[in-house]
TIVOKE-337359 format. One record per residue: x, y, z of N, C-alpha, C, CB in turn; residue in one letter. Coordinates in steps of 0.1 Angstrom, whole numbers, padded with zeros to 4 digits, always signed. Glycine has a CB too. Example, Ala and Ser with C-alpha at 12.3 -4.5 7.8 and 13.67 -1.06 7.14 Angstrom:
BEGIN
+0132-0057+0078+0123-0045+0078+0132-0033+0078+0113-0045+0090A/+0128-0022+0071+0137-0011+0071+0129+0000+0079+0141-0006+0057S/
//
This chain:
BEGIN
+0078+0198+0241+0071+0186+0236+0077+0174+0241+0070+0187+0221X/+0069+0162+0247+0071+0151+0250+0074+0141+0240+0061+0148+0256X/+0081+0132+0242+0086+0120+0225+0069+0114+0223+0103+0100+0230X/+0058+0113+0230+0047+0110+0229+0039+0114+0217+0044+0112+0239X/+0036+0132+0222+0032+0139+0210+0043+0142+0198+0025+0152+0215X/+0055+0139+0201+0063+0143+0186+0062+0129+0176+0084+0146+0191X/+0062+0116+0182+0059+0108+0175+0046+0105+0169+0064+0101+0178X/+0037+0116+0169+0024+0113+0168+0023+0117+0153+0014+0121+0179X/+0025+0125+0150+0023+0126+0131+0033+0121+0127+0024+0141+0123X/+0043+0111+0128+0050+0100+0121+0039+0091+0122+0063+0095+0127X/+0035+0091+0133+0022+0078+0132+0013+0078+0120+0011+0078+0144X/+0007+0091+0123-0001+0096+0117+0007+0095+0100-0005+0109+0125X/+0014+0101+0100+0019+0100+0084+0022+0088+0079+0033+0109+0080X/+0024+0079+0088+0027+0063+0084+0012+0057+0078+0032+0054+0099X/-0002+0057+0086-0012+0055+0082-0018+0058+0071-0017+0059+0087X/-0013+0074+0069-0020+0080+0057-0012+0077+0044-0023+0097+0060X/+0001+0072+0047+0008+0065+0036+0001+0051+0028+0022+0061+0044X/-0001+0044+0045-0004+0032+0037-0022+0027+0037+0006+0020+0043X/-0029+0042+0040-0039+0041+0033-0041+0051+0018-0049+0044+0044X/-0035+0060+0015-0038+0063+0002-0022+0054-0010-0039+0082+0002X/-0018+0047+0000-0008+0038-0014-0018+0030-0017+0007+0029-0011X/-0022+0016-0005-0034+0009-0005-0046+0010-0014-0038+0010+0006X/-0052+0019-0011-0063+0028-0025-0056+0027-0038-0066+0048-0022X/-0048+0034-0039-0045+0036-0056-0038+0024-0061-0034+0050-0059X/-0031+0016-0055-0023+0005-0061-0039-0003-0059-0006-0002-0052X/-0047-0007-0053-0062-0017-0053-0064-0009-0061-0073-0021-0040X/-0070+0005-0067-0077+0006-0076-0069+0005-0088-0085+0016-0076X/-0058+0008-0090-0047+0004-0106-0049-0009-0111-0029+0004-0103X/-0049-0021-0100-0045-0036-0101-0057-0043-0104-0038-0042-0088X/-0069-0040-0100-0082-0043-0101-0084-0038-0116-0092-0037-0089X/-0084-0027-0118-0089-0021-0130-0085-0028-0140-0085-0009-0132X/-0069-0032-0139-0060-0039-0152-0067-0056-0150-0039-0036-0149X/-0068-0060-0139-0073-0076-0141-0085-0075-0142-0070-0088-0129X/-0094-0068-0143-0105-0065-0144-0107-0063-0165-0107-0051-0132X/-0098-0053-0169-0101-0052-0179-0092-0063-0186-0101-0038-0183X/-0076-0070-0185-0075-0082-0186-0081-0096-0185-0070-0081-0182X/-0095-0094-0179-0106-0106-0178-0112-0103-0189-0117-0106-0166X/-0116-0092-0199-0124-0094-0210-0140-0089-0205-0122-0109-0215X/-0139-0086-0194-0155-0080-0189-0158-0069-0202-0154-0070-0169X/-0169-0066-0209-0175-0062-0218-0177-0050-0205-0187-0073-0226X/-0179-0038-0220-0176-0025-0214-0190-0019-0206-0173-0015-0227X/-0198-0022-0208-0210-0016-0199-0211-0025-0185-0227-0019-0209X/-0204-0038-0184-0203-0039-0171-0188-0035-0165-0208-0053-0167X/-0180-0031-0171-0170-0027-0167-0165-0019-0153-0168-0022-0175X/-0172-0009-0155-0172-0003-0138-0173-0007-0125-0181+0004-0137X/-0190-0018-0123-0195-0024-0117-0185-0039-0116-0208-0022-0123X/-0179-0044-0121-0172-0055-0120-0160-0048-0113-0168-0063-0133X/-0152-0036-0117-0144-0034-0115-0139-0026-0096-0143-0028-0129X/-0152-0024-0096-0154-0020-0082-0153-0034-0075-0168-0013-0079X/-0169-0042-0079-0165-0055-0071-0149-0062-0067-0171-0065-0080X/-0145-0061-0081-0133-0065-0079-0121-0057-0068-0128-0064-0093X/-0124-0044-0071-0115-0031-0061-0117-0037-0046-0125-0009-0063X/-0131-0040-0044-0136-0040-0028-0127-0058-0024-0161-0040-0027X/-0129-0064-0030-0127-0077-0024-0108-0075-0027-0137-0092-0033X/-0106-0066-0033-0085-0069-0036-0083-0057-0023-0074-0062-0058X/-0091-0047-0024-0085-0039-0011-0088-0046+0004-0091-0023-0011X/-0097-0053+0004-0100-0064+0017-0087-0067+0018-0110-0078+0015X/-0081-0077+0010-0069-0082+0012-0053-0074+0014-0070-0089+0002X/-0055-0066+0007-0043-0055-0001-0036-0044+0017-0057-0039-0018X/-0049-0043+0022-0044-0036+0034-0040-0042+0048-0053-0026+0036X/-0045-0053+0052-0040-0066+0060-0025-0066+0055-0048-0082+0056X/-0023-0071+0044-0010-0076+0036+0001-0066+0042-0011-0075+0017X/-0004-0052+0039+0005-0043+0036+0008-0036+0050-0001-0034+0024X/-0001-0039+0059+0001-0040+0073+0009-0043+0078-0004-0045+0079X/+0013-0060+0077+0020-0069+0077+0033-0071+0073+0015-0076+0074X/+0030-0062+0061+0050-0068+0055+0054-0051+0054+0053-0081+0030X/+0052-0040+0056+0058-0029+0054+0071-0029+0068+0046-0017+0053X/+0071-0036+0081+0079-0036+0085+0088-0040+0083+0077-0037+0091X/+0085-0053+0070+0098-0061+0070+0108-0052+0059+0094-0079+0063X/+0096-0046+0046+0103-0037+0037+0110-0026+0045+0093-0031+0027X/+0103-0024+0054+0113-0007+0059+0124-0019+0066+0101+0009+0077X/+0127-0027+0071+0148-0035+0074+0151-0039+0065+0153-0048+0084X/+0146-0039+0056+0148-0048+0042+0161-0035+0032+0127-0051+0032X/+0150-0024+0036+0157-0012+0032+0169-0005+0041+0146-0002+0029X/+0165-0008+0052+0176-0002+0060+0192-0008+0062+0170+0000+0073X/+0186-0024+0059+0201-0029+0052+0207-0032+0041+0204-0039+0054X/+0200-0030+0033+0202-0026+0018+0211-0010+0018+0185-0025+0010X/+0203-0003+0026+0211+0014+0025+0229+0014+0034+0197+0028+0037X/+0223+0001+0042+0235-0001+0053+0246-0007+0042+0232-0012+0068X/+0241-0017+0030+0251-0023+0024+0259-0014+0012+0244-0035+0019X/+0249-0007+0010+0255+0002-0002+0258+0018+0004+0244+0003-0015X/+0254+0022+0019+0259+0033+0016+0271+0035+0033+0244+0047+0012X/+0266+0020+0038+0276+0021+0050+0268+0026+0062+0290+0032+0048X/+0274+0031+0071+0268+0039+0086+0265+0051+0083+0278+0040+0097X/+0270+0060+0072+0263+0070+0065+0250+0076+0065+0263+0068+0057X/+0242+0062+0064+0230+0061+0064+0219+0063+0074+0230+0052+0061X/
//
């Protein structure tokens, strides 16, 4: 195997990371400001989607964007506390 196809399901597992974190943290965070707004219970669902669709618009751009910084963020953090070990 070539480093081409070996790095291909890290890719792949990286995606599928930060599309099913993306999903569940937009639908957790929506749900709670959603039912933190006081929306009355029969529209509840229907708001709460609205709400899901327009925070995951944002939520996966974002998370695009700064997970590179979190993965050095962590790797000198592990460098500070556990050394070259790491």
């Amino acid at each position: 195997m070539n480093a081409q196809t070996e790095s291909h399901p890290q890719k792949l597992e990286k995606v599928l990371f930060i599309f099913y974190m993306t999903l569940l943290m937009g639908l957790a965070m929506s749900a709670y400001f959603t039912f933190q707004s006081g929306v009355e219970n029969h529209a509840f669902v229907s708001k709460w989607l609205e709400a899901f669709i327009s925070t995951y618009l944002v939520v996966v751009p974002v998370v695009l964007i700064v997970s590179p910084v979190a993965e050095q963020l962590k790797k000198i953090t592990m460098k500070f506390f556990v050394g070259n070990r790491a």
